[in-house]
LUMTI-736204 format. One record per residue (C-alpha): residue in three letters; x negated, y negated, z negated. Coordinates in steps of 0.1 Angstrom, whole numbers. Example, Ala and Ser with C-alpha at 12.3 -4.5 7.8 and 13.67 -1.06 7.14 Angstrom:
BEGIN
<site><residu>ALA</residu><c1>-123</c1><c2>45</c2><c3>-78</c3></site>
<site><residu>SER</residu><c1>-137</c1><c2>11</c2><c3>-71</c3></site>
This chain:
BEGIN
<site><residu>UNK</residu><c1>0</c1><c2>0</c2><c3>0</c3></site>
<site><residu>UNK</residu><c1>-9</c1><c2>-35</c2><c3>11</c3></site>
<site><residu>UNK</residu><c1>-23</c1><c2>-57</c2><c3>-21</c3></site>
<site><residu>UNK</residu><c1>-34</c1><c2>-45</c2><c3>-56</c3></site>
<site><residu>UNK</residu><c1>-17</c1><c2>-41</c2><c3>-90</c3></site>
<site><residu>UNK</residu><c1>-24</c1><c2>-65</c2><c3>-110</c3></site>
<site><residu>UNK</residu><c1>-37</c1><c2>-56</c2><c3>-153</c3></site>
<site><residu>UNK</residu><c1>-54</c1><c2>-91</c2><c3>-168</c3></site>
<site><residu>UNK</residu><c1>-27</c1><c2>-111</c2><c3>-182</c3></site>
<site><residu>UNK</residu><c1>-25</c1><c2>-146</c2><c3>-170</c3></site>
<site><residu>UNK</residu><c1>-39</c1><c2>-178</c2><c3>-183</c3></site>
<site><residu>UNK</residu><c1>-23</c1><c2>-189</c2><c3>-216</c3></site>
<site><residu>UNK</residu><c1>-1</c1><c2>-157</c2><c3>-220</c3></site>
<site><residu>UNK</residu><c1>-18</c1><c2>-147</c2><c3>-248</c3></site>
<site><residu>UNK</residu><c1>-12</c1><c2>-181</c2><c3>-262</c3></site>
<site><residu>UNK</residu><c1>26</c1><c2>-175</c2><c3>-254</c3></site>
<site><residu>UNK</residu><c1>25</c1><c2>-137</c2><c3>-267</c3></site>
<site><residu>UNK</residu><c1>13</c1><c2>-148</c2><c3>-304</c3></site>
<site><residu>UNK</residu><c1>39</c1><c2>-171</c2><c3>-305</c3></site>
<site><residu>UNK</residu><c1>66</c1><c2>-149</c2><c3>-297</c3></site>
<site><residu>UNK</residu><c1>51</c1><c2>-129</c2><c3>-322</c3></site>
<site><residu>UNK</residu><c1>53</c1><c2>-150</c2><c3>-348</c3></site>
<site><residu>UNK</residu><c1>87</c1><c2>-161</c2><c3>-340</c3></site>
<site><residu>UNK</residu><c1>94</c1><c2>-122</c2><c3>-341</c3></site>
<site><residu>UNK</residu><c1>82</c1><c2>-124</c2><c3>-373</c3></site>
<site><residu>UNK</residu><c1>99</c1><c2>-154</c2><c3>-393</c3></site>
<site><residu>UNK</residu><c1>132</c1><c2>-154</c2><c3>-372</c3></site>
<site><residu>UNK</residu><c1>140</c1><c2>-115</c2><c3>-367</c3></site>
<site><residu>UNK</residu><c1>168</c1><c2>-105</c2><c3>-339</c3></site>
<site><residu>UNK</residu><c1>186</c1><c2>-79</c2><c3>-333</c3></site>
<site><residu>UNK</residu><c1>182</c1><c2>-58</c2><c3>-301</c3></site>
<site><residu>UNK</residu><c1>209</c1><c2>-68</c2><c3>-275</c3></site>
<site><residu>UNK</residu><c1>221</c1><c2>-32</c2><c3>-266</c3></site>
<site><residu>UNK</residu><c1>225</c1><c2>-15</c2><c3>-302</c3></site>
<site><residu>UNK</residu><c1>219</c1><c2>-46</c2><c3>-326</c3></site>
<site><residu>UNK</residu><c1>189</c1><c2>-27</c2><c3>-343</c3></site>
<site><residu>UNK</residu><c1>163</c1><c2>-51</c2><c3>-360</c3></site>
<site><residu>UNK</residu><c1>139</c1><c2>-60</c2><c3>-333</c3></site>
<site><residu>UNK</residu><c1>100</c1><c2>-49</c2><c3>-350</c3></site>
<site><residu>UNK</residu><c1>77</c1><c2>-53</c2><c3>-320</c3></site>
<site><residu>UNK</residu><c1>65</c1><c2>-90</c2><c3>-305</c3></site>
<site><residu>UNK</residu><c1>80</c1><c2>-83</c2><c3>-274</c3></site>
<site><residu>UNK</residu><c1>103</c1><c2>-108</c2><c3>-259</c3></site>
<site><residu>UNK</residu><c1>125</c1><c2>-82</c2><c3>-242</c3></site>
<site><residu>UNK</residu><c1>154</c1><c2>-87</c2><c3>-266</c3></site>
<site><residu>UNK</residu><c1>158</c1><c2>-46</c2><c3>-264</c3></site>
<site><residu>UNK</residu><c1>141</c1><c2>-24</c2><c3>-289</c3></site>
<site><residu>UNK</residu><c1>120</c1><c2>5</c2><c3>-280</c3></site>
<site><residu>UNK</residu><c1>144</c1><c2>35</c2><c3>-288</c3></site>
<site><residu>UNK</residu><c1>169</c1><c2>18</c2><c3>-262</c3></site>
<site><residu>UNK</residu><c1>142</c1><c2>13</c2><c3>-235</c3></site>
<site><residu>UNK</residu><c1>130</c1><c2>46</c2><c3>-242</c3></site>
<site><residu>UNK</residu><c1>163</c1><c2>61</c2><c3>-237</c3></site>
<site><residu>UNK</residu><c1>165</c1><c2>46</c2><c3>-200</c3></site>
<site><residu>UNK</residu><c1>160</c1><c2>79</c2><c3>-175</c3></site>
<site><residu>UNK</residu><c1>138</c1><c2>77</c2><c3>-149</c3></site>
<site><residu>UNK</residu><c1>152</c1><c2>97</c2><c3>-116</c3></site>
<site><residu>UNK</residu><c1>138</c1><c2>128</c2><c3>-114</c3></site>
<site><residu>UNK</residu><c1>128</c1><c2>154</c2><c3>-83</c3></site>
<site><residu>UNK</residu><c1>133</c1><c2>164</c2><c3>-62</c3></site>
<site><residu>UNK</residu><c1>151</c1><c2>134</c2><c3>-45</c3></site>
<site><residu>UNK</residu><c1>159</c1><c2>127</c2><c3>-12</c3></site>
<site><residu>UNK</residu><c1>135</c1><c2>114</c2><c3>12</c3></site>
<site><residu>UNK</residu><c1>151</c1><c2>85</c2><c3>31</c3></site>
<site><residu>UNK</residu><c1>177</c1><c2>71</c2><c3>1</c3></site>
<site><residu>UNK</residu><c1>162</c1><c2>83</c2><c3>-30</c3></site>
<site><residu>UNK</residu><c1>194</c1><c2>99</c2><c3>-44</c3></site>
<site><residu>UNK</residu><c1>182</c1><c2>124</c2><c3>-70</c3></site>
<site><residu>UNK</residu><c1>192</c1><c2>162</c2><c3>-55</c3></site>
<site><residu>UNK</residu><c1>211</c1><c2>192</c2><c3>-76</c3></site>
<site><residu>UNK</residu><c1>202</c1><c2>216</c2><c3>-46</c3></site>
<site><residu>UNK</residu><c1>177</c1><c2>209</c2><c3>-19</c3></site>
<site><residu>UNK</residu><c1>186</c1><c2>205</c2><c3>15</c3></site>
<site><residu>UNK</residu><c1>161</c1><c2>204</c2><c3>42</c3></site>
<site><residu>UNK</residu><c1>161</c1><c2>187</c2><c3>77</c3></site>
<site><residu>UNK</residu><c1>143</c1><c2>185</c2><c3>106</c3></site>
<site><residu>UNK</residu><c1>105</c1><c2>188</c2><c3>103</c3></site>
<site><residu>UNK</residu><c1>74</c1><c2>160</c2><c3>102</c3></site>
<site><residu>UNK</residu><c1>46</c1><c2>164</c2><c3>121</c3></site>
<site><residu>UNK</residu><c1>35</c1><c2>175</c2><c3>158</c3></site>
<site><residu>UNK</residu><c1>22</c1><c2>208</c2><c3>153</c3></site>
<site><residu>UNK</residu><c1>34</c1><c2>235</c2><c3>135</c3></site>
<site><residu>UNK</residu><c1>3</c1><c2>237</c2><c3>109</c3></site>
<site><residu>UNK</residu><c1>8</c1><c2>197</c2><c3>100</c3></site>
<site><residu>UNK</residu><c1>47</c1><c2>198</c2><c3>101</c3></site>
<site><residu>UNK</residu><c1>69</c1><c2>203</c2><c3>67</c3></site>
<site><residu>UNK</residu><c1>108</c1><c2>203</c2><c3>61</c3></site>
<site><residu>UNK</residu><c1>124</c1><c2>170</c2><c3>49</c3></site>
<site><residu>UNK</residu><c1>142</c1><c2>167</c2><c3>19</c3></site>
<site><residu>UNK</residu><c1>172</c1><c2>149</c2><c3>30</c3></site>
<site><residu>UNK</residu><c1>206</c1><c2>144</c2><c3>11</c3></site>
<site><residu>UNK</residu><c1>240</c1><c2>154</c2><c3>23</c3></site>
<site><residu>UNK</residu><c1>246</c1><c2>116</c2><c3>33</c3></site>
<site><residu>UNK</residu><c1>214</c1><c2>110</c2><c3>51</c3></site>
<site><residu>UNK</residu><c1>220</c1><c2>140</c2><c3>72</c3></site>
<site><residu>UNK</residu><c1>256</c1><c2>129</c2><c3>84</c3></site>
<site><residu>UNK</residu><c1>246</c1><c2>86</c2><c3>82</c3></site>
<site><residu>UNK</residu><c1>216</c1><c2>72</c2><c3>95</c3></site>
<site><residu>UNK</residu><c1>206</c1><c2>41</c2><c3>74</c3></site>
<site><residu>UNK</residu><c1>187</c1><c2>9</c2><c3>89</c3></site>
<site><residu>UNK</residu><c1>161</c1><c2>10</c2><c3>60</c3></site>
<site><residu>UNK</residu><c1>131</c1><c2>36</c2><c3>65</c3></site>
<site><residu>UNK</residu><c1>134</c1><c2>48</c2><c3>29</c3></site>
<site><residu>UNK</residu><c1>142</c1><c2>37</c2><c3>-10</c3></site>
<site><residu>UNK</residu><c1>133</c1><c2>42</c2><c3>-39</c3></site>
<site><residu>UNK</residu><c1>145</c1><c2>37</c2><c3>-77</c3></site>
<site><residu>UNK</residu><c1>132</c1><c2>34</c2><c3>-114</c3></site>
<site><residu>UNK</residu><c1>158</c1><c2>51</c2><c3>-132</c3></site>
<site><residu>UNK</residu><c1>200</c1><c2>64</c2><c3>-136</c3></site>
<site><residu>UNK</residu><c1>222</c1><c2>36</c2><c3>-137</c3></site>
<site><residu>UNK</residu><c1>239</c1><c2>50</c2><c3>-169</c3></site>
<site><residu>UNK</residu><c1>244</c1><c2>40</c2><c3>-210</c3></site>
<site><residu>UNK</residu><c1>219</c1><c2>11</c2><c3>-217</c3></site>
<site><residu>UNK</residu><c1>202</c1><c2>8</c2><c3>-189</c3></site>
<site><residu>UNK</residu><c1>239</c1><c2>-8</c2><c3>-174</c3></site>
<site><residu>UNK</residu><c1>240</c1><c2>-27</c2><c3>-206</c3></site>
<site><residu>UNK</residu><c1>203</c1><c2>-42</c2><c3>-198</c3></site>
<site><residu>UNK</residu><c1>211</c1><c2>-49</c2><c3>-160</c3></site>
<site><residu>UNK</residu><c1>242</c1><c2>-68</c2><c3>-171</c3></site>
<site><residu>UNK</residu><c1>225</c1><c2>-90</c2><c3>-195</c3></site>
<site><residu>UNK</residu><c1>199</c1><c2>-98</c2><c3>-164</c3></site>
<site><residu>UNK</residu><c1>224</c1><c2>-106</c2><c3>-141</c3></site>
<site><residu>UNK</residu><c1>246</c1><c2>-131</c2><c3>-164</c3></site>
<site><residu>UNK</residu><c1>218</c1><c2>-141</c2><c3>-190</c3></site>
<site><residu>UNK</residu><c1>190</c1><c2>-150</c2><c3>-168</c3></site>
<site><residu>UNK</residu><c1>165</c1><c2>-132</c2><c3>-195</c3></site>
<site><residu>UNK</residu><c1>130</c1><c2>-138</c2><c3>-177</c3></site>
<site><residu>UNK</residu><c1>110</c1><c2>-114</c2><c3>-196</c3></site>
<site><residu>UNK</residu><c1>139</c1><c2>-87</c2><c3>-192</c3></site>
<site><residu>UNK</residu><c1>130</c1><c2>-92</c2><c3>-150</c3></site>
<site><residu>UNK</residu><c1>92</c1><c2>-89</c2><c3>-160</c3></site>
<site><residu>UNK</residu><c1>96</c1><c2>-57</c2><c3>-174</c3></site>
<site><residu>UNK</residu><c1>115</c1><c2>-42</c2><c3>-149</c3></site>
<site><residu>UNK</residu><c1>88</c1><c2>-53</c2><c3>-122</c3></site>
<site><residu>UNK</residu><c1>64</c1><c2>-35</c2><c3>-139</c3></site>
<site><residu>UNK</residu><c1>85</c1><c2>-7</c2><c3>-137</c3></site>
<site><residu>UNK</residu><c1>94</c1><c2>-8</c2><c3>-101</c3></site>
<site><residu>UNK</residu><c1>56</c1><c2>-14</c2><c3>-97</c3></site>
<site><residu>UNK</residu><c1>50</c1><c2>16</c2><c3>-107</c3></site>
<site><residu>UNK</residu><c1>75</c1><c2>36</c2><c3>-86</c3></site>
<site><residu>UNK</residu><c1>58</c1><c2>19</c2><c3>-58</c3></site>
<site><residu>UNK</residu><c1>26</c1><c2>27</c2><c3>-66</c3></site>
<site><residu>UNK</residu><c1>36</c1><c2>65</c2><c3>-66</c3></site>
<site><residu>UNK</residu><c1>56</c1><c2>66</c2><c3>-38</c3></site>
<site><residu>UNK</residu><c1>25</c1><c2>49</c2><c3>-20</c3></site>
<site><residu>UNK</residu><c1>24</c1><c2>49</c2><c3>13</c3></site>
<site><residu>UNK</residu><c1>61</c1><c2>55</c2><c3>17</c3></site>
<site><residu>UNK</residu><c1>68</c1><c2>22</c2><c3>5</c3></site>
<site><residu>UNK</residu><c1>42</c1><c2>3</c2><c3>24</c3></site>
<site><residu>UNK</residu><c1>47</c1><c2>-33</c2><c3>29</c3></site>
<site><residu>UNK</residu><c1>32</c1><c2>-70</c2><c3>39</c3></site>
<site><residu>UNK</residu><c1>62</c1><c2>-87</c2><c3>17</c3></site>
<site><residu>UNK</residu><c1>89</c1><c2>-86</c2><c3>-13</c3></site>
<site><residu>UNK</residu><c1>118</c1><c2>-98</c2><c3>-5</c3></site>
<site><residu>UNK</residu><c1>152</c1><c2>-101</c2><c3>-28</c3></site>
<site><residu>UNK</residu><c1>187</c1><c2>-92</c2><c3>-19</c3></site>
<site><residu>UNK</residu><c1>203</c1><c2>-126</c2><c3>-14</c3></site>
<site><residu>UNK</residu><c1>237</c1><c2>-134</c2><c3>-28</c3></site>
<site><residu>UNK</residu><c1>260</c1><c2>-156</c2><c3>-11</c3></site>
<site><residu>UNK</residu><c1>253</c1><c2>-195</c2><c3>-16</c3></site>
<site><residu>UNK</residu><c1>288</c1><c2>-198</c2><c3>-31</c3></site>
<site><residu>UNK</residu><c1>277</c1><c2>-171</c2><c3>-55</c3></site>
<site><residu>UNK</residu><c1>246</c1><c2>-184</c2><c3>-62</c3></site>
<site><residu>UNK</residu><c1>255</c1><c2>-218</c2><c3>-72</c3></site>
<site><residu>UNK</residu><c1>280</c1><c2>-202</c2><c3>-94</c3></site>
<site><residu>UNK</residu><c1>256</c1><c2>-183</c2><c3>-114</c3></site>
<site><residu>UNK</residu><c1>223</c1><c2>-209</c2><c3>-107</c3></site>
<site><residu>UNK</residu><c1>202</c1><c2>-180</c2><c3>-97</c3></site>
<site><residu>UNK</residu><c1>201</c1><c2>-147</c2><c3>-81</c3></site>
<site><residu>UNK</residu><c1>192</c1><c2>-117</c2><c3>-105</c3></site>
<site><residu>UNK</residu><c1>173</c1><c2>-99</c2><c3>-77</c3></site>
<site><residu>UNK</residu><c1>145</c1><c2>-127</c2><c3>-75</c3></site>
<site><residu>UNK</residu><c1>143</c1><c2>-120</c2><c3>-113</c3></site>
<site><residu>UNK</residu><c1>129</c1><c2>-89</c2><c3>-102</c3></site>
<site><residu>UNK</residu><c1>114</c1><c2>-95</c2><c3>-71</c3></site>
<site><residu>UNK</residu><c1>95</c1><c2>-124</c2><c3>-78</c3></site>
<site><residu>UNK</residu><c1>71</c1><c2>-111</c2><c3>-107</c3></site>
<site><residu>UNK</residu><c1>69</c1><c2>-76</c2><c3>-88</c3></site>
<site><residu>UNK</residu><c1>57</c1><c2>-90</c2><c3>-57</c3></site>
<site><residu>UNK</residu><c1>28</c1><c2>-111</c2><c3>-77</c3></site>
<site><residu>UNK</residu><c1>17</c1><c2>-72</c2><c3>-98</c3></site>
<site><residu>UNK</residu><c1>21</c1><c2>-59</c2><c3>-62</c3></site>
<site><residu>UNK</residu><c1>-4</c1><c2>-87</c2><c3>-46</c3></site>
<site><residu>UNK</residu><c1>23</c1><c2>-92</c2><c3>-18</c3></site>
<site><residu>UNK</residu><c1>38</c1><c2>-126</c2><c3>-5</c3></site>
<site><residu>UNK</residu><c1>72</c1><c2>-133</c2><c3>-21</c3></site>
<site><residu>UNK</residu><c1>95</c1><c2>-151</c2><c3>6</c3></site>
<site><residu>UNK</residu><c1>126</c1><c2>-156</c2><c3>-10</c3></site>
<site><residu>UNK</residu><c1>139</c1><c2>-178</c2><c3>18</c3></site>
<site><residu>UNK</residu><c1>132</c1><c2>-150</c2><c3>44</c3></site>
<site><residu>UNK</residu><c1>172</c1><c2>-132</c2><c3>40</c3></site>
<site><residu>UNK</residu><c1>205</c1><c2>-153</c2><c3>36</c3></site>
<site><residu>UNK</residu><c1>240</c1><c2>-137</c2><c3>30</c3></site>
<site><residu>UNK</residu><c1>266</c1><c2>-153</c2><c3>53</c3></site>
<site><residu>UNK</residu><c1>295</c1><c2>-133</c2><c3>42</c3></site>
<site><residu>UNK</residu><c1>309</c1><c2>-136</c2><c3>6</c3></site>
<site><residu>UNK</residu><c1>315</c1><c2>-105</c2><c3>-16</c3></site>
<site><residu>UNK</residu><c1>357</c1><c2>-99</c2><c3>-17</c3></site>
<site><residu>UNK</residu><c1>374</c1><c2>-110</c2><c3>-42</c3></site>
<site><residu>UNK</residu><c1>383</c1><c2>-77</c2><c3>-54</c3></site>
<site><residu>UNK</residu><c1>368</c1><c2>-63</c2><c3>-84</c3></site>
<site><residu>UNK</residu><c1>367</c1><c2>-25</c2><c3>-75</c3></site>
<site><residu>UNK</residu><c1>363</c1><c2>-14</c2><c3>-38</c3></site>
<site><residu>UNK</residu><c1>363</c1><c2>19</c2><c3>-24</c3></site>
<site><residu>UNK</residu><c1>337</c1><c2>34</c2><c3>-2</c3></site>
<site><residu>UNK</residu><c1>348</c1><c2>25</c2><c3>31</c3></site>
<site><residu>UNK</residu><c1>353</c1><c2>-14</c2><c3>13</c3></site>
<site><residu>UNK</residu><c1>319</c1><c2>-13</c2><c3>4</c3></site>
<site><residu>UNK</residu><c1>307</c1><c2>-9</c2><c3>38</c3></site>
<site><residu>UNK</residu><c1>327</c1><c2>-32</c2><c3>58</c3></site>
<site><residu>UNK</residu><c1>325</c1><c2>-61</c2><c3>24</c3></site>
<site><residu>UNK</residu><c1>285</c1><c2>-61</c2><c3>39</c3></site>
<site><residu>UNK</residu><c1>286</c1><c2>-53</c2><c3>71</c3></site>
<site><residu>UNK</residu><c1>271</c1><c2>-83</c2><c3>96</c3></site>
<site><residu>UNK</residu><c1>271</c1><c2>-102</c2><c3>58</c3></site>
<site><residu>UNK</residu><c1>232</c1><c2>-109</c2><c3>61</c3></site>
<site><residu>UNK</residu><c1>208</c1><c2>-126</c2><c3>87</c3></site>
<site><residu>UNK</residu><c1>171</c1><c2>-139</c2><c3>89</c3></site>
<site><residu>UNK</residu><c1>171</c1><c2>-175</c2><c3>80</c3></site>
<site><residu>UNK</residu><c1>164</c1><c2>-197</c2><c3>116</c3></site>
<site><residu>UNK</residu><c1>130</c1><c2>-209</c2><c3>118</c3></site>
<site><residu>UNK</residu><c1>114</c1><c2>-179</c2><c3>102</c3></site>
<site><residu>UNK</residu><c1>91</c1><c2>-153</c2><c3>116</c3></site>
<site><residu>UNK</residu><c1>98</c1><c2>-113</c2><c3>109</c3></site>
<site><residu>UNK</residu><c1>83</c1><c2>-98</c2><c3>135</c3></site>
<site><residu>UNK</residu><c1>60</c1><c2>-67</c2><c3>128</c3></site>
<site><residu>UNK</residu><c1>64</c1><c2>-74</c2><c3>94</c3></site>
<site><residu>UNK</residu><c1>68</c1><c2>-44</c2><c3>66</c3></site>
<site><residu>UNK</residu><c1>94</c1><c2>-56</c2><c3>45</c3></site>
<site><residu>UNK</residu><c1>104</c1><c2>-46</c2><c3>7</c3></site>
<site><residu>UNK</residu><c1>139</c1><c2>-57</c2><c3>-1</c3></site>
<site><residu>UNK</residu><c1>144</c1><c2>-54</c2><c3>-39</c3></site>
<site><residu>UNK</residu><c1>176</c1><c2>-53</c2><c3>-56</c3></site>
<site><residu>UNK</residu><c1>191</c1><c2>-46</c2><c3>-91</c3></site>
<site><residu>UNK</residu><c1>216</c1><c2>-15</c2><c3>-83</c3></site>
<site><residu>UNK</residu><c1>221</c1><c2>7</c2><c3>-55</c3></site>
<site><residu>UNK</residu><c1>247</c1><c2>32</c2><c3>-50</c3></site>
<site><residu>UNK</residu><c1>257</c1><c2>41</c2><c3>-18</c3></site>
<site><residu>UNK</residu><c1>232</c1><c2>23</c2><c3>2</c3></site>
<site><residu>UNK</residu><c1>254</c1><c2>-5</c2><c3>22</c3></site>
<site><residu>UNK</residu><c1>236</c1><c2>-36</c2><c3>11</c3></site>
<site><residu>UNK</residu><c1>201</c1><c2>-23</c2><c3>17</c3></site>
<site><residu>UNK</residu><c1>217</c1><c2>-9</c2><c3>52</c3></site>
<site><residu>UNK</residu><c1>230</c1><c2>-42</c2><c3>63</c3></site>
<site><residu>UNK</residu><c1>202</c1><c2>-65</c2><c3>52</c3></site>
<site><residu>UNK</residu><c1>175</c1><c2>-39</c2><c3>70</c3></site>
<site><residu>UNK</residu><c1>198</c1><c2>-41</c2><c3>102</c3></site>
<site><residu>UNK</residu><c1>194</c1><c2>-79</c2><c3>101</c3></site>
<site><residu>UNK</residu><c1>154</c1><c2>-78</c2><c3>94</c3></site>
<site><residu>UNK</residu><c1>154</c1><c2>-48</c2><c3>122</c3></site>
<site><residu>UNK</residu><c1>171</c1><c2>-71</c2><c3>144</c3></site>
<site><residu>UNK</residu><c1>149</c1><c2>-102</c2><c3>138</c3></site>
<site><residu>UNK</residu><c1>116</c1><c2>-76</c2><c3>149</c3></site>
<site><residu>UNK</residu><c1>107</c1><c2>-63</c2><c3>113</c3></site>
<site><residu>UNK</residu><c1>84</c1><c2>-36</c2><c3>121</c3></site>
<site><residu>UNK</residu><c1>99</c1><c2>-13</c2><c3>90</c3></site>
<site><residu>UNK</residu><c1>124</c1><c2>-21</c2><c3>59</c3></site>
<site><residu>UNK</residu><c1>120</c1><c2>-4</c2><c3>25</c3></site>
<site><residu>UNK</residu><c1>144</c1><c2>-9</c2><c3>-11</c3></site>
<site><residu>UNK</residu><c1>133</c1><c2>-9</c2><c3>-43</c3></site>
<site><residu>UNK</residu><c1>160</c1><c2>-13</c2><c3>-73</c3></site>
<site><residu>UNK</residu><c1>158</c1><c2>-8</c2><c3>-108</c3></site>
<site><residu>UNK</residu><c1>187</c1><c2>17</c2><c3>-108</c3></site>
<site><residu>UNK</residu><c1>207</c1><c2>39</c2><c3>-89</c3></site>
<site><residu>UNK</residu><c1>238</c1><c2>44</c2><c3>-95</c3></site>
<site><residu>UNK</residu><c1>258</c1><c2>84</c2><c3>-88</c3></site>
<site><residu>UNK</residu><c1>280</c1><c2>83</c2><c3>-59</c3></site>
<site><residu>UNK</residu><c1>316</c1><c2>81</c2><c3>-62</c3></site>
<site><residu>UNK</residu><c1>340</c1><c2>83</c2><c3>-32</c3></site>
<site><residu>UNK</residu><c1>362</c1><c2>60</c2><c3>-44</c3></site>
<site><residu>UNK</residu><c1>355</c1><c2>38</c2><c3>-73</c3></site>
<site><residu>UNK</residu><c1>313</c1><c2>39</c2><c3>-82</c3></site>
<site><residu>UNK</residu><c1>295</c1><c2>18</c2><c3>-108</c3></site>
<site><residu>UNK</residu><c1>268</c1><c2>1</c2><c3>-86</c3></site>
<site><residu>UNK</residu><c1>257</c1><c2>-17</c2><c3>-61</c3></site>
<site><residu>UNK</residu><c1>293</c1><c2>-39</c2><c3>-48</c3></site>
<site><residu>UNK</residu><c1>311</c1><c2>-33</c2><c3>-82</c3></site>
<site><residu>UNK</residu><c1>285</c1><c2>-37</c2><c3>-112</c3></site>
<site><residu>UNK</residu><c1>256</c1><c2>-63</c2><c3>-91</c3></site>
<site><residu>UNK</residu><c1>284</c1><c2>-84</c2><c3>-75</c3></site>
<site><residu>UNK</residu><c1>315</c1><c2>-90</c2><c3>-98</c3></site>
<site><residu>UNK</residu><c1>319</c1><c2>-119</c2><c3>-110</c3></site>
């Protein structure tokens, strides 16, 4: 992968570390998810046990969308010969849908706290919260190497009307400090949403799809071509979003589209938990 992770802390942050200690210190909290006395000098407002109990995906997964598998399913081959080629992991989905994105990849289930944390992201703008889900993601990326190649980080956008609404988008929270561990450009300008979210709180499946598609483009003015783009994001559950906003880099010459979220959520034909309901309701 293109760029280094970054270990030294930056200038002054140990200035800024023993003063959130102290603070931890005199003016205890409690932890956000389960109100437990807050011990460490962290300034994730989450204790340990509750970070500890978030659940990394495990394999095997699917090799295009990430979706943990129950029973492997194979597909197709890679490779030109038959010493080099291998079978392909591929989920039920992938097999029957082709998505625009080359492949993605997430930290951990969308379930219990970890919902619980990504909602007090998305409406609480806690900075360190982002931080510490970059260096998660940083590490999924730095295992996944290669398949995750890319020249730039780049966050799911949300609508402007959206945006202005909430005063910032919780996938640049993300994004942002990921793509500096990552030593990758961040161009958060790069991707614009054109189409607003429904108004409904719950959609179905086939909702989700049409509520995003032809709802991104490549802002005018700025270059994508041959570029290896990461698109990072919060939640994904069925794969729309990332879909439609790699069909819009694709289409503006991006030379290959990868995702990276925090969390995926279990597919659901009707209802779900990710991606269109718990990322964009209001």
């Amino acid at each position: 992968m293109a760029g280094r992770l970054e270990s030294s802390p930056a200038p002054g942050r140990w200035l800024a570390d023993a003063i959130s200690a102290l603070v931890g210190v005199f003016f205890p909290a409690g932890c956000r998810i389960c109100d437990q006395l807050l011990t460490n000098a962290s300034r994730v407002p989450i204790c340990e046990e509750c970070l500890d109990s978030f659940r990394p995906l495990k394999t095997p997964i699917c090799e295009k969308c990430g979706q943990p598998l129950e029973i492997p399913s194979f597909a197709g081959s890679a490779g030109a010969s038959s010493e080099s080629s291998r079978q392909v992991l591929l989920c039920q989905v992938c097999q029957a849908r082709p998505f625009a994105f080359d492949c993605a990849r997430s930290y951990a289930d969308y379930q219990q706290a970890l919902v619980r944390a990504i909602i007090l992201l998305k409406f609480e703008q806690i900075l360190p919260l982002g931080a510490w889900f970059a260096a998660r993601l940083a590490g999924v990326a730095e295992h996944a190497g290669e398949a995750l190649a890319a020249d730039v980080v780049v966050p799911v956008p949300l609508h402007r009307q959206r945006r202005r609404e909430r005063g910032y988008n919780q996938a640049d929270l993300i994004a942002r400090p990921l793509a500096k561990r990552l030593g990758l450009p961040y161009r958060a300008v790069l991707l614009v949403r054109t189409k607003p979210r429904p108004n409904k709180q719950v959609l179905t499946l086939e909702e989700r799809w049409q509520s995003v598609r032809g709802a991104f483009a490549t802002r005018p003015g700025i270059k994508v071509d041959k570029l290896r783009v990461m698109l990072v994001d919060d939640v994904m559950t069925t794969g729309a979003t990332l879909d439609a906003c790699a069909k819009a880099l694709r289409d503006a010459g991006a030379k290959s589209v990868v995702g990276l979220t925090v969390a995926r959520a279990a597919r659901h034909p009707v209802l779900g938990s990710g991606e269109s309901n718990a990322k964009d309701a209001p």
